[in-house]
C-alpha positions in Angstrom: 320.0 15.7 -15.1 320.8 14.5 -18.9 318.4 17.7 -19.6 320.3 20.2 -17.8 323.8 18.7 -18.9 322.5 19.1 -22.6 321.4 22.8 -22.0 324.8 23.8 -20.5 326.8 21.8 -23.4 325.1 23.9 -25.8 325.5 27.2 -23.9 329.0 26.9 -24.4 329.1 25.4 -27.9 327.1 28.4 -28.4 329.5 31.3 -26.6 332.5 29.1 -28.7 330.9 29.8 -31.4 330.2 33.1 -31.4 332.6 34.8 -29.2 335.9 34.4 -31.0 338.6 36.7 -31.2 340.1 35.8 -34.6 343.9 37.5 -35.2 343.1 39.1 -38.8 346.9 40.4 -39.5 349.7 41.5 -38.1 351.4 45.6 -38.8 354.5 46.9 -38.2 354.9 50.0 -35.6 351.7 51.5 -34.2 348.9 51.4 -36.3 345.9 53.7 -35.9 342.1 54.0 -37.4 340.7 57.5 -38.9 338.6 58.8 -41.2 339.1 60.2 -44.8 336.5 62.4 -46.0 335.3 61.1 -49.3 337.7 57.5 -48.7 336.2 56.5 -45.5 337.5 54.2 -43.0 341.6 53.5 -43.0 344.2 52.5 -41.0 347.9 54.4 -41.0 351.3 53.1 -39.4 354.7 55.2 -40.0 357.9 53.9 -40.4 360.0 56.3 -38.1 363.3 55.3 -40.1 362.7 55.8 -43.5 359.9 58.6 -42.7 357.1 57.1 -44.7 353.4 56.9 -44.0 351.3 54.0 -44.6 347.7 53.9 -45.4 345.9 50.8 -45.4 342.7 50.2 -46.4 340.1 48.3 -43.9 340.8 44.8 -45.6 344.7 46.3 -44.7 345.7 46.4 -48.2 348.3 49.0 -49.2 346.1 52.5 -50.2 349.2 54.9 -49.9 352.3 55.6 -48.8 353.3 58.9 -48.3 357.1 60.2 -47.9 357.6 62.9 -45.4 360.9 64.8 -45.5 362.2 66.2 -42.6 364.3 69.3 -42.5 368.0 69.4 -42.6 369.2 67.6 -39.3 366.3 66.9 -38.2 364.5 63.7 -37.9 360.4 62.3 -37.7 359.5 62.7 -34.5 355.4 61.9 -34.5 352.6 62.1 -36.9 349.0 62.8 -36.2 345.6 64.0 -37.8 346.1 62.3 -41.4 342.9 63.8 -42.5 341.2 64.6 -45.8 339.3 68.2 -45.9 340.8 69.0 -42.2 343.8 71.2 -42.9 342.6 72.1 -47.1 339.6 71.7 -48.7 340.8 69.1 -51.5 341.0 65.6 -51.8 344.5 65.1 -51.1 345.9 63.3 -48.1 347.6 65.5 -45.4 349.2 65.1 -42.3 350.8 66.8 -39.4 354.4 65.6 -38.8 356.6 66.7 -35.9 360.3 67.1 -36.2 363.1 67.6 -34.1 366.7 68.2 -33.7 368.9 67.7 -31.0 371.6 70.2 -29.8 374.5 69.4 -27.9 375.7 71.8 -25.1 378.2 69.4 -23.5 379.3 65.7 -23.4 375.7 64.8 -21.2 373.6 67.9 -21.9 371.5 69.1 -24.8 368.5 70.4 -25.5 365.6 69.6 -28.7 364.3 72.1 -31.0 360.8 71.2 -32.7 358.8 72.1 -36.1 355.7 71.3 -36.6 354.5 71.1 -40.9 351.6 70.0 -42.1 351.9 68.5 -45.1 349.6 66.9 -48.1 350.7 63.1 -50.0 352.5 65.2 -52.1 354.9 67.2 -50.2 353.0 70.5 -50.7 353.6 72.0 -46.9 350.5 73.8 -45.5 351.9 75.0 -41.9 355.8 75.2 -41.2 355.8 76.1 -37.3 359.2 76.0 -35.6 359.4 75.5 -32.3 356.1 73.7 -32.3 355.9 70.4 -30.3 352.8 69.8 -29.6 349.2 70.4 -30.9 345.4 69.9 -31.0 342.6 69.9 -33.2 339.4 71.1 -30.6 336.4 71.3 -32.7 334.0 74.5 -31.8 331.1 73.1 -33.3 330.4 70.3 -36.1 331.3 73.5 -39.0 334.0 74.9 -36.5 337.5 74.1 -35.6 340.6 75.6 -34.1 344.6 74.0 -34.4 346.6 75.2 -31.4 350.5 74.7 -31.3 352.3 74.6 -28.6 355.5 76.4 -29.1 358.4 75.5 -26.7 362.0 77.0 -26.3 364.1 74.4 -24.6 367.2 76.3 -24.6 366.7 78.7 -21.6 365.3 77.8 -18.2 362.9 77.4 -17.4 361.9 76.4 -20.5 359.0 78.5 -22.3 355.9 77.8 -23.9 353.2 79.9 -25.8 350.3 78.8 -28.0 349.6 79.5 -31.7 345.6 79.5 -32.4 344.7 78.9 -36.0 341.2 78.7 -37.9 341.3 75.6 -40.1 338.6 74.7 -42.8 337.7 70.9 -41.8 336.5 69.4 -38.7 338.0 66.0 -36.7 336.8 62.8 -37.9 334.5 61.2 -35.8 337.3 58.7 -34.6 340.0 60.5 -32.0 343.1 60.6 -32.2 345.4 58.8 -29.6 345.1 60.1 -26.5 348.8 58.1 -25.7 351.9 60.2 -24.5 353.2 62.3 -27.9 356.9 61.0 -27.8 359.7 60.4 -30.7 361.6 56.9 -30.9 364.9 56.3 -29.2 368.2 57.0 -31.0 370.3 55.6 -32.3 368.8 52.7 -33.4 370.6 50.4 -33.5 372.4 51.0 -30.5 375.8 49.6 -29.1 376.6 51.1 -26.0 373.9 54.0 -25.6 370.7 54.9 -26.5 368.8 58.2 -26.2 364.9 58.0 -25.1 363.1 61.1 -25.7 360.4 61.9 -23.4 357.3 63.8 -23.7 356.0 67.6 -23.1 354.6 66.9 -20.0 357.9 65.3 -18.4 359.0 68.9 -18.0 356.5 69.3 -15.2 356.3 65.4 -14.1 358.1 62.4 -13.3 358.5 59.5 -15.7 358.3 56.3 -15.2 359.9 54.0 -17.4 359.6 49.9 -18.1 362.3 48.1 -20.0 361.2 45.0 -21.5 362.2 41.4 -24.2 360.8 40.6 -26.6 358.1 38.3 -24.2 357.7 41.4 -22.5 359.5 40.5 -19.3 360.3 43.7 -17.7 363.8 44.0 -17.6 364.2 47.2 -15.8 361.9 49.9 -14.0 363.4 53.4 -13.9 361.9 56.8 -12.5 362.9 59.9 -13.9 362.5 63.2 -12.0 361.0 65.9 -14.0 362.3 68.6 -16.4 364.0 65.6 -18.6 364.1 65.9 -21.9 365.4 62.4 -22.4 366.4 59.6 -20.5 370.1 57.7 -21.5 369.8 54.3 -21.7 373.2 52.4 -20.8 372.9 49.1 -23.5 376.8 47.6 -22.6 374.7 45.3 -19.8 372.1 44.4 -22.5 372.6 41.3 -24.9 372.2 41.6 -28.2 368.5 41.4 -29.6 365.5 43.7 -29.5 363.7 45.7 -27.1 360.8 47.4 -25.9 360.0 50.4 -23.4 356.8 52.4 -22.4 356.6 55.2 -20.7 354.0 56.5 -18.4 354.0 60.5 -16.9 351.1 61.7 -15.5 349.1 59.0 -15.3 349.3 58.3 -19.4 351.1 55.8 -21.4 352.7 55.8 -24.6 352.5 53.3 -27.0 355.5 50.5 -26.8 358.7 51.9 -29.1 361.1 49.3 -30.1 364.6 49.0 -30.9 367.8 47.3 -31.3 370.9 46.7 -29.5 373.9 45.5 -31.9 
């Protein structure tokens, strides 16, 4: 009996051990992992109000920051593929950044209008795609890859949509890209009495469903949104003051929590 208790006590001393999970750090917004050609293994967060780009190295030390700027009256509304050798064959640091801009046809209707750029760590633009909202990089081959764009026109309805095939000279890191909902961040943010969620692409042919939730992540409200949204108002008078989070989920896919503010 002593025997057996002895082999069990060490089993678990053993898994204890061994099987931690040990909190390395903590970063702000979303952070993702990819690939640099000729830098290697990085993480990258953005900062959705100040429109900066963070690179971090795999120890999470600072490697970059990059300053996107978005066109007059618009605003950031996702970044994707940070890439070295994807988009141009040098050594710089480019991106693809989405932004958008919302027009106001009455008090409670609107429509957005999207540009897609790609851009390099120093501002040189590659790409300047209006009307572009969303878009993939689907590799051929391991020498072969195509970018398609999908450009949307919001203003009449049903809403349009065609794609833009390119030829581009890299090909997609080894690491994928989010495969989350591609959505902005609410506005304004701070809020006081309302606050604007944008939705995604595919909430023009689905249903959303959307979780409200404090800071413990107690789901505060649980709304469904019938398709052909663009975005979804939030009423804030109701809501004390402090921060908040939401996901979204349409078609079976979630985005990644957004966060903000209520003054």
């Amino acid at each position: 009996m002593k025997r057996s208790l002895t082999i069990v006590l060490l089993f678990f001393i053993g898994f204890t051990s061994f099987g931690q999970v040990n909190l390395e750090t903590t970063l702000s917004d979303a952070v993702y992992a990819t690939n640099l050609d000729g830098v290697g293994k990085v993480y990258y967060g953005v900062d959705y109000n100040t429109s900066e780009c963070f690179i971090y190295n795999t120890d999470f030390s600072l490697l970059k920051t990059i300053s996107i700027v978005p066109p007059a009256n618009t605003y950031l509304y996702d970044v994707a593929y940070v890439s070295t050798k994807l988009f141009n064959s040098d050594d710089q640091i480019e991106l693809l950044a989405v932004f958008t801009e919302y027009v106001a046809t009455g008090d409670t209707s609107g429509y957005y209008i999207y540009t897609t750029k790609i851009v390099n760590e120093v501002g040189v633009s590659f790409l300047n795609l209006p009307g572009a909202g969303y878009s993939t990089v689907y590799n051929l081959s391991d020498t072969e890859s195509k970018l398609l764009c999908f450009v949307y026109d919001f203003s009449v309805s049903p809403f349009t949509v065609n794609t833009k095939v390119y030829g581009i000279p890299g090909t997609l890191s080894s690491i994928p890209e989010p495969t989350g909902l591609f959505m902005g961040n609410a506005f304004p943010n701070p809020a006081t009495n309302m606050i604007h969620i944008p939705l995604s692409t595919e909430s023009q042919q689905y249903s959303t469903q959307l979780m409200l939730m404090d800071v413990n992540g107690s789901i505060l409200r649980h709304e469904s949104i019938p398709p052909h949204q663009q975005f979804y108002q939030l009423n804030t008078q109701a809501l004390s003051t402090g921060t908040y989070f939401y996901v979204v989920e349409t078609n079976g896919r979630k985005s990644v929590a957004r966060k903000f503010v209520v003054n």
